[in-house]
N, C-alpha and C positions, 0 to 999 in steps of 0.2 A: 626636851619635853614634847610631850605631843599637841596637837592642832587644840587651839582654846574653843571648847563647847560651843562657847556662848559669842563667837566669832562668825561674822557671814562667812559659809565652805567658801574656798578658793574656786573661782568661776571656770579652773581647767585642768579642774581636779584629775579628771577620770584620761586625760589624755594625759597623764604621768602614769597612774599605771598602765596604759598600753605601751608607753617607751621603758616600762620597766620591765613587762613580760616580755618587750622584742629583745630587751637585752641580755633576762635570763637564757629563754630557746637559744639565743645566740651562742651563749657557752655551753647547751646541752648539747646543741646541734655540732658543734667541731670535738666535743668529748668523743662521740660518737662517730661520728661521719667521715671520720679517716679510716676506720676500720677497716673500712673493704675497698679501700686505694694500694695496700701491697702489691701486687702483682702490677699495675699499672705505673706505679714506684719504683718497682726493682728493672721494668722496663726501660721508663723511662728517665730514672736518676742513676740505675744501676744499686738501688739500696739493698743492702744483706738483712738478713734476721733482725739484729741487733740494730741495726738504721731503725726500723721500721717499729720496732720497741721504742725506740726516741722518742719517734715523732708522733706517737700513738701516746706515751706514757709519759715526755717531759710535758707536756702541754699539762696532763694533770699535779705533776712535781711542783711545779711553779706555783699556780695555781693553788695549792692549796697548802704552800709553805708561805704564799702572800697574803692568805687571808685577813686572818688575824692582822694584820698590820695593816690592810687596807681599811679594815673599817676605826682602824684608830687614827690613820690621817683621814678620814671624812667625817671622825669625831674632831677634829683640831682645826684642819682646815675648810670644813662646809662640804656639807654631803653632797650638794650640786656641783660644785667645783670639782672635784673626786670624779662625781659622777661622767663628767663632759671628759674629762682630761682622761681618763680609763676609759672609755668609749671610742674616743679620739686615737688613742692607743692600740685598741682593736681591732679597730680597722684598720689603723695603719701596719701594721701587724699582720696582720689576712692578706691583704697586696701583697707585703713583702712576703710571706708565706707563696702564694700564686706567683711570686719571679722568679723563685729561689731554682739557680741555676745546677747544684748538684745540693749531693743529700746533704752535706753537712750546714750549708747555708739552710736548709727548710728546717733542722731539726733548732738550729740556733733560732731562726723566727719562731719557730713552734714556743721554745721556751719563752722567749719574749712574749708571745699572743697571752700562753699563761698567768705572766706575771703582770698582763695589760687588765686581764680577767678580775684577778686579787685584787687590783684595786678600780676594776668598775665596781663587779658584783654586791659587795656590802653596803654598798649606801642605799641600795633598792629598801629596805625595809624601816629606815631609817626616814627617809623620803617619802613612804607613801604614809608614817604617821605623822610627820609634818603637814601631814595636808587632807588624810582623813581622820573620823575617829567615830568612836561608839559602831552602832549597826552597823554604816559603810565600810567602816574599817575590817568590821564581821566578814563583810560579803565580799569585801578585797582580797581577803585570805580564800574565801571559799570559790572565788574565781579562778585565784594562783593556781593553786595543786593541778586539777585536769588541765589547765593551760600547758603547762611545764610538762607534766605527764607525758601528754601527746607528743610534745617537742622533744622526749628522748625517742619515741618507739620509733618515731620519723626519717633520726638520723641517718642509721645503717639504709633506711630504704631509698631516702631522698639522696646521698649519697653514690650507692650503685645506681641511680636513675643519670646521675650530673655525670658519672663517668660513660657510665655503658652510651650515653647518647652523644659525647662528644663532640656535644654543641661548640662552633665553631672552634673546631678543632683543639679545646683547650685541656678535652683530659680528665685528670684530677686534678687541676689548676684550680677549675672550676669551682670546686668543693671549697675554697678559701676565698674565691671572685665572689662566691653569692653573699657574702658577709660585707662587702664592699656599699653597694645599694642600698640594701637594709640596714646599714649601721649608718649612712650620711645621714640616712632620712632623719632618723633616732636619735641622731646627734642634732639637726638645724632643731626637730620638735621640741627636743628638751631644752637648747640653748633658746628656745623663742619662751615656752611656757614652765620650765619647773621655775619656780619661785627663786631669788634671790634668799640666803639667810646666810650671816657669819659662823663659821664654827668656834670652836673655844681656844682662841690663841695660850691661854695659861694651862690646856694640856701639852704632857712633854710626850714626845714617841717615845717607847725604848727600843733603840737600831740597835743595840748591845745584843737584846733577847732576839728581835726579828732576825739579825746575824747568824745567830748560833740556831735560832732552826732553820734556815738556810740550808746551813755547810752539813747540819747535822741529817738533814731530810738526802742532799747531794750525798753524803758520804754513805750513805745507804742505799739508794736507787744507782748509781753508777756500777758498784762491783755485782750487785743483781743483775745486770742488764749486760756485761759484758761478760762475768764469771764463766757463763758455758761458752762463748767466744773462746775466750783465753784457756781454759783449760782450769776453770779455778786458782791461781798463783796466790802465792803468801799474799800479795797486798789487796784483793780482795776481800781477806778474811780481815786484815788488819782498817779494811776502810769497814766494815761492817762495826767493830769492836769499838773502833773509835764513833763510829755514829751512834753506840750506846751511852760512848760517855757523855757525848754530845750532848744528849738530851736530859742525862740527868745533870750535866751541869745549866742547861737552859731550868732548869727546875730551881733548881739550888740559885740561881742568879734573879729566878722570881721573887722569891720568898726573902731574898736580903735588899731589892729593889722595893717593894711594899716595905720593909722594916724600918728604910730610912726616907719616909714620905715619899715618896717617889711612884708615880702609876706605872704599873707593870703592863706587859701584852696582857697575859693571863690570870682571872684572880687567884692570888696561892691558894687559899683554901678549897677549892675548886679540889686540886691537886690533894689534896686529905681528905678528900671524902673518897672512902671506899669503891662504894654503887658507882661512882661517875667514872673513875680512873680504870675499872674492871668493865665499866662501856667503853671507853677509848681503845680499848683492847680488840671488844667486840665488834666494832663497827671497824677497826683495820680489817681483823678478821672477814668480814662479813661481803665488805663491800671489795675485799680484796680478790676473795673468792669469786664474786658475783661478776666482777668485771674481766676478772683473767677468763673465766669461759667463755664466756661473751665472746673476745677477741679468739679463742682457741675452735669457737663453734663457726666463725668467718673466714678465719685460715682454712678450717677442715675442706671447709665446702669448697673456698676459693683456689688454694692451692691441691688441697688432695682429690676433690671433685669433681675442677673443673669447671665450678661455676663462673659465669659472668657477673662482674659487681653486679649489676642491676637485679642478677637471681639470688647472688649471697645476700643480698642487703632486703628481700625477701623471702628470704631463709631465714631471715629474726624475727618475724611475724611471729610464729607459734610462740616461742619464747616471751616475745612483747604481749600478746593475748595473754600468755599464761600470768602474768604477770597484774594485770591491769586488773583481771579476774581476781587474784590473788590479793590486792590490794583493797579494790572494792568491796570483798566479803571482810578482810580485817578491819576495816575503817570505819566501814555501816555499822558490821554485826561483833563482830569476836571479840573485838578489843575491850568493848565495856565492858561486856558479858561473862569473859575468863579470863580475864588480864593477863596477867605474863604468860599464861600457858600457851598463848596465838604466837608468840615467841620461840616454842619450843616447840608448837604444833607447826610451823612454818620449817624451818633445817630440818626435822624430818620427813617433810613431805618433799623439801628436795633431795634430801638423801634416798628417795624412793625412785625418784624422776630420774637422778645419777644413773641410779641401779639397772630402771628401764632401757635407759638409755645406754648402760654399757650389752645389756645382753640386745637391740638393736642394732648398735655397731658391728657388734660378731656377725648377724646373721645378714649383713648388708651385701647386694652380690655388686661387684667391681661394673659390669654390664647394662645394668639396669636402676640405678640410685637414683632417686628423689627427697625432695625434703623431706615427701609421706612419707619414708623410711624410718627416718627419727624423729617425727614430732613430736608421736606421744609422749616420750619419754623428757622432750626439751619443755612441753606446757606443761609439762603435772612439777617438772622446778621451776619454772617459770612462775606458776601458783603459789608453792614455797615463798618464793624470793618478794614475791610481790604482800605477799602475812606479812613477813617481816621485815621490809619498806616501809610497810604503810605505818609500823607502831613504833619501831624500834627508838628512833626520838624522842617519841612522848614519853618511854619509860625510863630513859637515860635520866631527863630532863625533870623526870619527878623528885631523884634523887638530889637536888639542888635548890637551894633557898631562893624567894622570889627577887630577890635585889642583884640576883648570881646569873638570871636567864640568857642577860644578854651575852657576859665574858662566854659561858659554856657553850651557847647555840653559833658561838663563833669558833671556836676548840673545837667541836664535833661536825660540821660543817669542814675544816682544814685537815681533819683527820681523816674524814671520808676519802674528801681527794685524793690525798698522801697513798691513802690503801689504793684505791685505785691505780696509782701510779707502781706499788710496790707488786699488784696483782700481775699488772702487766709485763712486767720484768718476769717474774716469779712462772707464769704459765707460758710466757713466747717462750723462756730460756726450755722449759721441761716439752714444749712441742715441739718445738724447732731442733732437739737434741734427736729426735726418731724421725720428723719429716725429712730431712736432708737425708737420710737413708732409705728415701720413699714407701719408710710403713708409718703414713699418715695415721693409721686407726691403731696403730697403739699409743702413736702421740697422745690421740685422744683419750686414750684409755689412762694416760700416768698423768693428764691433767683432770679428770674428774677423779683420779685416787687421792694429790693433792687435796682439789675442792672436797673429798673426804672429810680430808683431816681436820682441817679447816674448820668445815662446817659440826664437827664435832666437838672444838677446841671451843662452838661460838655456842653451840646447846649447853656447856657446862655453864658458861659464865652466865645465861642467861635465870640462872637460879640463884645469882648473887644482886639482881637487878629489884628494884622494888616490884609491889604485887600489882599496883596498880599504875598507867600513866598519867602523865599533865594533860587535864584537857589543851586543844589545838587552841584557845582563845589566845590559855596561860600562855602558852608556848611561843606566839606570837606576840608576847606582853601587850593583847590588846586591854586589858585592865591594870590600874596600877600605874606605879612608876615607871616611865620610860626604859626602855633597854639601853637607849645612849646614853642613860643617867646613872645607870645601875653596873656597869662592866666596860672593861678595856674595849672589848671586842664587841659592844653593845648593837653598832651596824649592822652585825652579821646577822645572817639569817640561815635556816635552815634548808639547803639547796638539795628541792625536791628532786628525786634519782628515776627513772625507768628507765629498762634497757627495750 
């Protein structure tokens, strides 16, 4: 439940959410911030394509195959305790990441930092209604978003900044050391001042369901990611087939674990609602698409360009403005005003921005490239991506009863990631197929025909979405029943994205 009204506020209150926003940035900032370590990787680990996919795209696998289940042990065992021990993890994780003697050692920390992520990240929202509520709780939320915002657009820059300067000598080490400092501190503040509270020993985890999406998320991102490696081979296909079945037996093993008392990771009925399950869809899609270019637009520059990290990781600027802009204008203006349609007006103003930006590529001369080359065409999708950021939750989220906020904003949250993770498989494998033949710019060109499709596959479904969204209070159950009271996955929360 949340913080009792009529209770003196907790006298240190406000210094839990400052450990809880260094914790969020923390996972935005490593989502990001390896992006434009390849070249300095392949240098100095010797990493191929397909490494560099890993170590880029397991960190999101883990990560959001743990979600859902991290916030149902900080429903069982105390959202503080979660909170410390998933922190604890992080950083220890980050060092080991910063040691990692060749690639396959960082790409294994990598997945570990992930799965250190899954169960810090969900108790954040859990935790700061334990401790605020009513207005403050308002002004919690309206604090978070630009917080986190900022802390994606930063990654890619502050990243090529820790490399290109190669402060004492460490590299892209670096990039994993700075998490080191900033996560003790976050760790002594929280273990001095977040509140002690027991969780609910008489909930049961179900490891049965967290299992099977697991192996079923694994059996899916592994033959993406090495397919164009290998030549595509039969067991590719067969791990793909089987990560279908996977998951609809994770389905099937929900719906008979509710049937016989039992709490589920997911609420089933979740899973039969139309609108919700044709979002899960949409936000693979979306976010799948959004993150593979992203990664495809820091190769270009860095491997086909020649850029220096420190210039690719401001080479995401126009992108990150287009975005923030993008966002801005849906969140203030569009959202209330025409509801779903800033949904639809959003993928096709990036399919515009594609557009601009493939007849920019043609016309780029080998001699003389800058990022002014291709901006315009990277901020006017940037604009796109950033409409339909700013809403696409709240309308997912409409489609769902109020006792249901919490299980789904933990589902859609872990589905994010997953896309993320499948994007990046999905567009290194379709760049990296023409870069190694050094025509970089048609790479680029069959990863914005992809981001096409995609983004066309994501306009249809957005007409099966309701008209209007959840306002952000709902969405954040700051009124009402608690989100830990009301769903498996109640902890989770909705983990704001900017690139």
């Amino acid at each position: 439940m949340g913080v009792d009204p009529s209770a003196e506020p907790y006298r240190w209150r406000w210094l839990i959410l400052v450990v809880m926003i260094v914790a969020e940035v923390m996972d935005l900032l490593d989502a990001s911030i390896v992006n434009v370590a390849g070249p300095a990787l392949e240098e100095s680990l010797g990493a191929s394509s397909v490494g560099l996919q890993w170590v880029i795209g397991g960190y999101a696998l883990t990560l959001g195959a743990g979600l859902v289940l991290g916030g149902r042990l900080g429903d069982r065992y105390g959202r503080r305790r979660m909170f410390l021990t998933g922190l604890a993890a992080f950083v220890s994780s980050s060092l080991l990441c910063a040691l990692s003697p060749d690639i396959e050692s960082l790409i294994a920390f990598r997945l570990l930092q992930g799965a250190a992520g899954a169960m810090l990240l969900p108790q954040g929202l859990g935790l700061l209604r334990e401790n605020f509520s009513g207005p403050e709780l308002t002004k919690v939320f309206a604090i978070f978003g630009p917080v986190l915002g900022l802390g994606g657009i930063i990654g890619p820059v502050l990243g090529g900044f820790l490399i290109e300067g190669d402060f004492f000598g460490l590299g892209w080490r670096s990039v994993f050391l700075v998490n080191v400092p900033i996560g003790l501190a976050a760790l002594v503040i929280a273990a001095k001042f977040v509140p002690k509270k027991e969780g609910d020993r008489t909930i049961r985890v179900d490891m049965v369901g967290a299992g099977l999406v697991v192996a079923s998320c694994a059996l899916l991102v592994l033959p993406l990611n090495q397919g164009q490696e290998d030549g595509w081979p039969l067991w590719t296909w067969l791990c793909m087939a089987a990560s279908v079945v996977g998951f609809g037996l994770f389905a099937l093993q929900q719906r008979r674990t509710a049937a016989v008392g039992r709490e589920p990771l997911v609420t089933p009925r979740l899973l039969r609602k139309p609108a919700f399950t044709v979002g899960l869809g949409g936000i693979a899609l979306f976010f799948g698409g959004l993150i593979g270019t992203q990664l495809v637009l820091t190769l270009f520059l860095q491997i086909g360009q020649h850029f220096s990290a420190g210039d690719a990781g401001l080479g995401n600027l126009p992108l990150a403005v287009g975005t923030a802009i993008g966002g801005a204008v849906s969140g203030a203006l569009l959202a209330d005003r025409i509801g779903r349609k800033v949904l639809q007006a959003g993928p096709v103003i990036q399919l515009a921005g594609a557009a601009l930006l493939w007849v920019e590529l043609d016309r780029l001369s080998a001699d003389s490239f800058s990022i002014w080359d291709i901006a315009p065409g990277v901020a006017v999708a940037g604009i796109g991506a950033g409409m339909v950021i700013a809403a696409l939750f709240s309308f997912i989220l409409a489609a769902v009863d109020d006792d249901e906020i919490g299980s789904a904003s933990g589902v859609l949250s872990a589905v994010q990631a997953i896309g993320g993770s499948i994007g990046v498989a999905i567009f290194g494998s379709v760049f990296f197929a023409r870069a190694k033949t050094g025509d970089f710019t048609t790479g680029f060109h069959h990863a914005l025909i992809v981001q096409a499709c995609l983004l066309t596959a994501f306009l249809a479904i957005t007409f099966l979405l309701p008209k209007k969204g959840r306002p952000e209070e709902e969405q954040h159950a700051v009124a009402g029943p608690s989100a830990s009271d009301s769903g498996p996955a109640g902890s989770g929360s909705k983990r704001d994205v900017s690139v």
